[in-house]
Structures are given as structure tokens and as C-alpha cells.
C-alpha positions as CSV (number, residue, x, y, z in Angstrom):
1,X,0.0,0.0,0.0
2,X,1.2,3.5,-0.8
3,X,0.5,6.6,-0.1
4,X,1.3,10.2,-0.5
5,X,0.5,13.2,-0.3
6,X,0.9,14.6,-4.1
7,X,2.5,17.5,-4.4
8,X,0.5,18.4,-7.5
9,X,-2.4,18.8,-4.8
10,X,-1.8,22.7,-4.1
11,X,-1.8,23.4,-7.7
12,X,-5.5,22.6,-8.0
13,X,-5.9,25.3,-5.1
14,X,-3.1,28.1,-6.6
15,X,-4.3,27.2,-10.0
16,X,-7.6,28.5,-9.1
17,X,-7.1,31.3,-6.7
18,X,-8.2,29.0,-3.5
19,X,-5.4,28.9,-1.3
20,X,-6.8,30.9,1.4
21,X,-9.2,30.2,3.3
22,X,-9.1,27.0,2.7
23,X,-11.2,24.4,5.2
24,X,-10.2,20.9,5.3
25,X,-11.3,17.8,7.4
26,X,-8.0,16.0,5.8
27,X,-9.4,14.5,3.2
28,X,-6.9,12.9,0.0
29,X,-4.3,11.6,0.3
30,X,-6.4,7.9,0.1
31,X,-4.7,4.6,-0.7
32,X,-3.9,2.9,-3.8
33,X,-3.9,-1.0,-3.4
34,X,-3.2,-3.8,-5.7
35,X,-5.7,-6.8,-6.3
36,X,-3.9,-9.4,-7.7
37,X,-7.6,-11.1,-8.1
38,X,-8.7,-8.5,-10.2
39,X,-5.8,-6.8,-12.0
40,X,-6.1,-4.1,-11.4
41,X,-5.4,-0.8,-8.8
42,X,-8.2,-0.1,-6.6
43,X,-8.3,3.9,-5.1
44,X,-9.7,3.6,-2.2
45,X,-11.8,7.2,-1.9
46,X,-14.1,5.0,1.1
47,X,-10.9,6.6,3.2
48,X,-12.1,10.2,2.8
49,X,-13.3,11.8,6.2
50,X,-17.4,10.9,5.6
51,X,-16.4,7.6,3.5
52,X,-16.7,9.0,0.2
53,X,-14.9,11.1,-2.6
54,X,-17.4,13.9,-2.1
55,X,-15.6,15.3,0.4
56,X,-12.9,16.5,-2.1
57,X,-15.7,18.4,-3.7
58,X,-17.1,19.8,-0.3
59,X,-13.5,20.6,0.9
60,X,-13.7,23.3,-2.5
61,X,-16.9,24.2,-2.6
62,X,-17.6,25.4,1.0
63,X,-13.7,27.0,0.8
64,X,-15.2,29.0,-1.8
65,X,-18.5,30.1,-0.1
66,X,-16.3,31.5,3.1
67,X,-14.5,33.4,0.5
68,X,-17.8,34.5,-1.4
69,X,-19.0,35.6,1.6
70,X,-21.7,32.8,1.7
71,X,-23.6,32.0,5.2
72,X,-25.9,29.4,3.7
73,X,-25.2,26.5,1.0
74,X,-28.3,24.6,-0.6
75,X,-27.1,21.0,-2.0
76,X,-29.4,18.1,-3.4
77,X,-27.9,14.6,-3.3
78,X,-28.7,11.2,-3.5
79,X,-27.2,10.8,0.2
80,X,-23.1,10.9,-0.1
81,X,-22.7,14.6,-1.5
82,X,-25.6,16.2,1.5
83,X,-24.0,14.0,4.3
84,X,-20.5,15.8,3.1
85,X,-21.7,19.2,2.6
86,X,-22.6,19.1,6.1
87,X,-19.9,17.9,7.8
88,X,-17.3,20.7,6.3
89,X,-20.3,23.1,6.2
90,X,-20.4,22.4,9.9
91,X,-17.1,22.6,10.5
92,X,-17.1,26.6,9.4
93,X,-20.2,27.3,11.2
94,X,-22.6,27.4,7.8
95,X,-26.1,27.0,7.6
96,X,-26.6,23.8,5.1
97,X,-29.8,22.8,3.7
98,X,-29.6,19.0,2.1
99,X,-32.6,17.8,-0.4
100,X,-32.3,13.9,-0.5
101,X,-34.8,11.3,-2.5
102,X,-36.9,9.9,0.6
103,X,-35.3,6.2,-0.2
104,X,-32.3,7.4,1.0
105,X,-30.8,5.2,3.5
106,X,-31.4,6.1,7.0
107,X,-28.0,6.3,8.2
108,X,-27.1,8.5,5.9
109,X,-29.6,10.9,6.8
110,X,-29.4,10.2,10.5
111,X,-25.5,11.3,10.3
112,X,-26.6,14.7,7.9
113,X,-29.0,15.7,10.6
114,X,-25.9,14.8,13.5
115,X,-23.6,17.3,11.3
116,X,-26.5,20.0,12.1
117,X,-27.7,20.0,8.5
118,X,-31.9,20.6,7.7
119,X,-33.0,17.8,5.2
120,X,-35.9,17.5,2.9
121,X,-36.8,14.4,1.9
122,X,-39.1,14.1,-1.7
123,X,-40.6,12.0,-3.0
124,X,-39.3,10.7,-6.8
125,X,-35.2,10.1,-7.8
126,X,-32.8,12.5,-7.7
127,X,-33.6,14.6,-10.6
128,X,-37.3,15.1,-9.1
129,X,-35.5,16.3,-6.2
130,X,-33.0,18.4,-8.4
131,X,-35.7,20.1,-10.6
132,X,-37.8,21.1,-7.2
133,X,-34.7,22.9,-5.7
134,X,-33.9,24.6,-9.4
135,X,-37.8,25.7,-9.3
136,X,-38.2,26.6,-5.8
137,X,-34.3,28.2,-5.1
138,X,-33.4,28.9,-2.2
139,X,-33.5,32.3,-0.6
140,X,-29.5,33.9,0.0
141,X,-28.3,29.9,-0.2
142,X,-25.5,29.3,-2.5
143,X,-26.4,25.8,-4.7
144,X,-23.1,23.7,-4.3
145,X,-25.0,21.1,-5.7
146,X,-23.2,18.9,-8.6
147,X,-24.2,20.1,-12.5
148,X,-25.1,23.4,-10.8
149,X,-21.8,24.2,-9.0
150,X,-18.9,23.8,-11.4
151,X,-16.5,24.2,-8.5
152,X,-17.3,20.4,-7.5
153,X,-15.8,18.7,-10.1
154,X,-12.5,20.9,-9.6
155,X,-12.7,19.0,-6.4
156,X,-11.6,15.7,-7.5
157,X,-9.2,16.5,-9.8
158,X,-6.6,15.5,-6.6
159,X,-7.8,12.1,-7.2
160,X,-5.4,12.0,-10.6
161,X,-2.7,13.9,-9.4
162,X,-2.4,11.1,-6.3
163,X,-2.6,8.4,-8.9
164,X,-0.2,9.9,-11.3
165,X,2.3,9.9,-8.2
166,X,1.2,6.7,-6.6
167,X,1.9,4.8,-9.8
168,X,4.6,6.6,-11.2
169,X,3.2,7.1,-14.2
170,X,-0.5,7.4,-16.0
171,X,-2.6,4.3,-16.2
172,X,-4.1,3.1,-19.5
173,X,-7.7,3.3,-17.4
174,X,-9.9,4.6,-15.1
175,X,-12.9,3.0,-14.2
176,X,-15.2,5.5,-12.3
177,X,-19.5,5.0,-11.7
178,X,-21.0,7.7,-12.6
179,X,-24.3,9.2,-12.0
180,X,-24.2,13.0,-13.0
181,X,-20.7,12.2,-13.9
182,X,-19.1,14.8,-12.0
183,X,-15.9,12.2,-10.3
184,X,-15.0,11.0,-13.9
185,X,-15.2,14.3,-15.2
186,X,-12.4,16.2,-12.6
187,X,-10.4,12.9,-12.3
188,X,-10.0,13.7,-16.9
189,X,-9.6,17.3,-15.9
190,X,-6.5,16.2,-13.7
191,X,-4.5,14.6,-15.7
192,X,-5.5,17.3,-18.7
193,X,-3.5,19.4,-16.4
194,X,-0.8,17.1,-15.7
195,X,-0.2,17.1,-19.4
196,X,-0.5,21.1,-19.7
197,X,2.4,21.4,-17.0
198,X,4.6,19.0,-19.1
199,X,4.6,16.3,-16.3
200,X,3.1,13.7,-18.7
201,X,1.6,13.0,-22.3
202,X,-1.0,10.7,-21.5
203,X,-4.2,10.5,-20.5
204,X,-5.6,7.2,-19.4
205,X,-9.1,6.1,-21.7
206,X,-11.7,7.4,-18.6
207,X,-14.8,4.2,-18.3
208,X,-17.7,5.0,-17.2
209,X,-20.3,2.6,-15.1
210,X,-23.8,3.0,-15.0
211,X,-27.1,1.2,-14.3
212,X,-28.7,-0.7,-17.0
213,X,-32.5,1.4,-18.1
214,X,-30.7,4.6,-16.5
215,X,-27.6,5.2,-18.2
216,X,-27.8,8.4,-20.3
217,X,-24.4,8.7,-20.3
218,X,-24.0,5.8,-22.8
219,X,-27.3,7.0,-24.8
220,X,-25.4,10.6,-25.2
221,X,-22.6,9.1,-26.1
222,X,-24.8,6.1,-29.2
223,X,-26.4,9.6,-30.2
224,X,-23.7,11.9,-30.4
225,X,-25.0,14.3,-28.2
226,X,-23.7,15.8,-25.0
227,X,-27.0,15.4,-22.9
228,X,-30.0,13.2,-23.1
229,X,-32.8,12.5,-20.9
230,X,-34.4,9.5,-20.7
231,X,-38.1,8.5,-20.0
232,X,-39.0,5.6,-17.7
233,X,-35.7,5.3,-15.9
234,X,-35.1,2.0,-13.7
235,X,-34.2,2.0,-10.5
236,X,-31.5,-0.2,-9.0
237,X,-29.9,-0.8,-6.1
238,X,-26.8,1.4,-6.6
239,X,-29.0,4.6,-5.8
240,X,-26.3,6.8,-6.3
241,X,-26.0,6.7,-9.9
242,X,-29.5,5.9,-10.9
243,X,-29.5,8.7,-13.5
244,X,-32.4,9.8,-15.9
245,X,-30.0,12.8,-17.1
246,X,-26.6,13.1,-16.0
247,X,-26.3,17.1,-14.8
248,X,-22.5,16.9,-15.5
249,X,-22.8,15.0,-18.9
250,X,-21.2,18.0,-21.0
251,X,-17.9,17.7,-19.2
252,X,-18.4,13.6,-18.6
253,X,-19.3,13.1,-22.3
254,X,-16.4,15.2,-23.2
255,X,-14.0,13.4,-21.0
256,X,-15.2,9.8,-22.1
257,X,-14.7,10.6,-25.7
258,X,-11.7,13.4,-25.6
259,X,-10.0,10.3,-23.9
260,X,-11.3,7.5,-26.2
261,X,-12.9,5.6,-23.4
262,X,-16.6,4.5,-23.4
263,X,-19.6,3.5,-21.2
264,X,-20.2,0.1,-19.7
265,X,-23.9,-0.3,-18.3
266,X,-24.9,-3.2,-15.3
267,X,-27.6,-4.7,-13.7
268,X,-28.5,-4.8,-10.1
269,X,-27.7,-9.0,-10.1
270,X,-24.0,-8.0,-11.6
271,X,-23.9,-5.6,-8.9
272,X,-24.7,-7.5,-6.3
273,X,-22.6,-10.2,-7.0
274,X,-19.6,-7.9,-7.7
275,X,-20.5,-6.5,-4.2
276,X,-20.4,-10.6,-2.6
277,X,-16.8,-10.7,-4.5
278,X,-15.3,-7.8,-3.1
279,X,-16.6,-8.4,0.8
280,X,-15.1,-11.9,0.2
281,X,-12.1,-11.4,-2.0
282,X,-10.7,-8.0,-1.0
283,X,-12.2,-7.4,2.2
284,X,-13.7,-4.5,1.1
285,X,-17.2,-3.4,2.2
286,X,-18.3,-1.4,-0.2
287,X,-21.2,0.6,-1.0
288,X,-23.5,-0.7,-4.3
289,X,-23.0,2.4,-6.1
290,X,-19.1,1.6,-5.9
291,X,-19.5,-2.3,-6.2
292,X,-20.9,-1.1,-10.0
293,X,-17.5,-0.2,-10.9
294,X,-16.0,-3.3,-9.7
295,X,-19.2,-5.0,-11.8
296,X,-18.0,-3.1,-14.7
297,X,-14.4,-4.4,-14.8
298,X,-15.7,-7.8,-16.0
299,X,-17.1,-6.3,-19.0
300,X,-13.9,-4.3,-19.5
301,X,-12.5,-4.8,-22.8
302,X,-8.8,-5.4,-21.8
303,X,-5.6,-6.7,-22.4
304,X,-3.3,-8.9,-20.1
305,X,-1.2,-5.5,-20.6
306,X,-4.2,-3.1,-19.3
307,X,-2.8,-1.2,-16.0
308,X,-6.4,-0.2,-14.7
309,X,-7.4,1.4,-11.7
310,X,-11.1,1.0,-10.5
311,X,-12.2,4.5,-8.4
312,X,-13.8,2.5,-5.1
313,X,-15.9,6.4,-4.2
314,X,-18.2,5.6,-1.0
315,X,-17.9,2.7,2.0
316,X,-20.9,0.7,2.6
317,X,-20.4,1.3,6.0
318,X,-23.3,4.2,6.0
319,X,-26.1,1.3,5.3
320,X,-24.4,-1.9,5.9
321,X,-28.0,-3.3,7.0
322,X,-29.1,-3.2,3.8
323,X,-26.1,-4.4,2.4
324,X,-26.5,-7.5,4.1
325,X,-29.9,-7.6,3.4
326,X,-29.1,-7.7,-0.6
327,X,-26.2,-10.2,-0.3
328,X,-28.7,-12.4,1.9
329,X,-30.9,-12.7,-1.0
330,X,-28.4,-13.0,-3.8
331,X,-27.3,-15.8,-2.0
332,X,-30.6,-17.4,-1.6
333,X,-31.1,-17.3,-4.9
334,X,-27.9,-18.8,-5.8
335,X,-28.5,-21.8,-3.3
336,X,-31.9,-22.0,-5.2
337,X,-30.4,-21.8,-9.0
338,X,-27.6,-24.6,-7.5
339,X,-30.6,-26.4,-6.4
340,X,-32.5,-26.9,-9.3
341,X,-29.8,-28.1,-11.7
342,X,-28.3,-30.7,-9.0
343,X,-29.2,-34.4,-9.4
């Protein structure tokens, strides 16, 4: 395992003016570990103070409300980005105001309202809950909220420049899930500026992984557009990137193609079972929105050759009941599918 701290990191605050003030819960500087099993790198953004790579975004966007002169941020989430807003919102002594899908998981929203956050819960998936903030704005509350705050994806540009360093070099791919597609997006913007500084010339092919009937990532992408939005979305058990219109697909779709990589779409069965395989093989209790990407590597198309790293962005430690609860069935209905084809 190793880690560092990169020392590219303060060039994504200098670069954009953010030095000072500058509020931190110590989040980066996450692991990069080897799975021999898989092939591949996995960065292990679960490390992050709230268990998730959000926390990179929050560490910019509520740096740049003190400076604004902000005493209120609005931010609508799925349940990783509100739980994060509040905790470093907290930390400065700003109002935050979360909107959250009601299916989100009650941990999550137990530990936003223990970080002093207000949540609203609506009804519908996260763009319902998106369009009602957009149509009913908040009163002197800045939106931080991914797709409407472009300082977010600066955020996670630090996730490349630790990679770059952890390796040694660039990786041939990054597999990321993506929802608005906000992680995947800064993550291509970082090594873009690793190559305009002169400190490499490539740019690893960046994957995307989303849910099968709610992927309009990949449909943007089969239509040559740069946003779609798509009618009678499914929802699945990776909540987090259950997407009927990705609010970041501009910059995702140009990332995906600028770097010649692609979409790769899974069902809730492949993600459960990619979830079982990393609990058992890596140890790793991951959340489903994360197990996606690990889903997603199977379908990779590779070479013995490939150096990939698989972005691991939340723990499943903020609703480990339910995780439970979807490897219990999975493997009832494995014992049930072994059943019927044994003599």
C-alpha cells in the first residue's frame, strides 16, 4: 500500500485562486492497493473523512462560499454529497440545507442531521428532487450542488494527481461510476493538467459505469450528443447513480470521448454479485453504487497489458444493514439456481 501526499495537490488550489481560506477535514491523500484477483489498482476514496470522494468536492466548494462571503449553502444529493456538505459546512459554522430522495438510507440521513444540516426528503429520484430545488431556489443559499456548481468537479481533480504519483506514471484506465458524472469528469480534468504542466503526455481512456434502463451517459454518447434524458428510468440498487439525465454529462461526455474511453452499463444481479466478490475477496465493504465499478471491470475490454485502476468512491459502512440484506438474497437465490440443476 502507498500513499502520499501529491505534491501536485496545491496546484489545484493556486491554480484556481483558493489557497486561502481553505477548510479541510483532511481529506486525499487515500490509498492505492493492488488486487492481484482483479488486476487491477483499486483507489480507495471509502478513506475520505465521511467515507466518500465527495468530500474532495465539499472541501472546495464550501472553501469558496467562506470566500464568497456565503452563510448558507443549498445542496441536493442522492445521500453521499448532502452528508458531506454538512460535515465541512459544519465545521465553518454554515447554515446547510440538504434535499435527498426519501429512499435514502437512513444512516445517511441520521448522520446529515448529526452534522446539524436541515434535510428534505421528496418524493421521486434525484432529478425530481434536483428540478424542485432549481424551481423553488433557495432564498441567500449558495447551490453547491453537482451540474449546478462547477467548483465540485475541480474537487476531484486531486484524485489524478495522487494516482499519477502513486503509480509513477499514468494508467491506461480509469474506471469510475457515474451518475451526473461529476468524479469521472475532474479525475480527466486532472490529468488534462498534468499534461499542460509537461509532467506527462498521457491521459488514461476514462470508463464509465452505470445502471442498465438509467444510463444516459451511454445514450449521449450512441447519439452523439452531449446530454439526453431518458423516460421511464429503472431504479436499481446502486441509488447513487441511478441517472435519468446526467447534470455533468457536458464535461463527462467530453471526458469519455476526448480520452477515447466508453460506457459500460450493469444490472443490479452484476452488482450484487460484484458486491459478494469484493466483501469476500478484498475485504472491502463497499457501498453498491461503488460495487458497479468493480461489476463493470468484468465487461472491460482489456488486455493482459491493461494497468487499470477501479475508483472505489463511497464505504458501505453508511447502510451496511441493507447491504446485508441484498447479499442475503443474492445468495438465496444462488442456493436456489444450485438447487434446481443438481441431481
Amino acid at each position: 500500500m502507498k500513499q502520499i501526499k501529491s505534491k501536485y495537490y496545491e496546484y489545484e488550489w493556486v491554480g484556481k485562486g483558493l489557497l486561502e481560506p481553505r477548510v479541510t477535514l483532511g481529506e486525499g491523500n487515500t490509498p492505492l492497493t493492488w488486487s492481484k484477483r482483479m488486476g487491477a489498482w483499486i483507489k480507495h476514496e471509502e478513506m475520505n473523512p465521511t467515507g466518500c470522494f465527495k468530500d474532495r468536492e465539499s472541501a472546495m466548494v464550501i472553501s469558496k462560499a467562506i470566500e464568497l462571503g456565503y452563510k448558507k449553502v443549498a445542496v441536493v444529493s442522492s445521500g453521499n454529497a448532502a452528508l458531506s456538505t454538512a460535515a465541512y459546512a459544519q465545521k465553518v459554522g454554515l447554515q446547510c440545507m440538504t434535499y435527498v430522495p426519501e429512499k435514502t438510507s437512513k444512516a445517511k440521513k441520521q448522520l446529515i442531521e448529526m452534522f446539524g444540516a436541515t434535510i428534505h426528503a421528496i418524493p421521486g429520484f434525484y432529478e425530481d428532487v434536483y428540478r424542485y430545488v432549481v424551481d423553488h431556489p433557495i432564498q441567500g443559499a449558495w447551490n453547491v450542488t453537482s451540474g449546478q456548481n462547477l467548483w465540485r468537479v475541480e474537487g476531484n481533480k486531486s484524485i489524478a494527481y495522487e494516482i499519477f504519483e502513486q503509480i509513477g506514471h499514468s494508467p491506461d484506465i480509469i474506471l469510475v461510476p457515474a451518475g451526473n458524472g461529476g468524479c469521472l469528469a475532474g479525475i480527466w480534468k486532472g490529468f488534462d493538467d498534468l499534461v499542460k504542466i509537461g509532467k506527462t503526455t498521457k491521459i488514461p481512456k476514462m470508463i464509465a459505469v452505470q445502471v442498465e434502463g438509467a444510463d444516459p451517459l451511454q445514450e449521449a454518447i450512441k447519439q452523439g450528443k452531449k446530454w439526453v434524458n431518458l423516460m421511464n428510468v429503472e431504479d436499481s440498487v446502486a441509488e447513487g447513480i441511478v441517472a435519468a439525465e446526467s447534470y455533468c454529462s457536458p464535461k463527462a461526455v467530453e471526458a469519455i470521448t476526448k480520452s477515447g474511453g466508453y460506457v459500460v452499463s450493469v444490472n443490479d444481479k452484476e452488482i450484487v454479485e460484484a458486491l459478494q466478490m469484493v466483501v469476500s475477496q478484498e475485504s472491502l465493504v463497499t457501498e453498491p453504487t461503488s460495487a458497479a465499478a468493480f461489476a463493470g471491470l468484468k465487461k472491460l475490454h482489456r488486455t493482459k497489458e491493461s494497468e487499470i485502476v477501479v475508483i472505489n468512491t463511497g464505504s458501505g459502512m453508511k447502510m451496511i444493514d441493507e447491504i446485508m440484506e441484498l447479499i442475503a438474497k443474492q445468495e438465496h437465490i444462488n442456493d436456489k439456481m444450485k438447487g434446481r440443476y443438481e441431481i
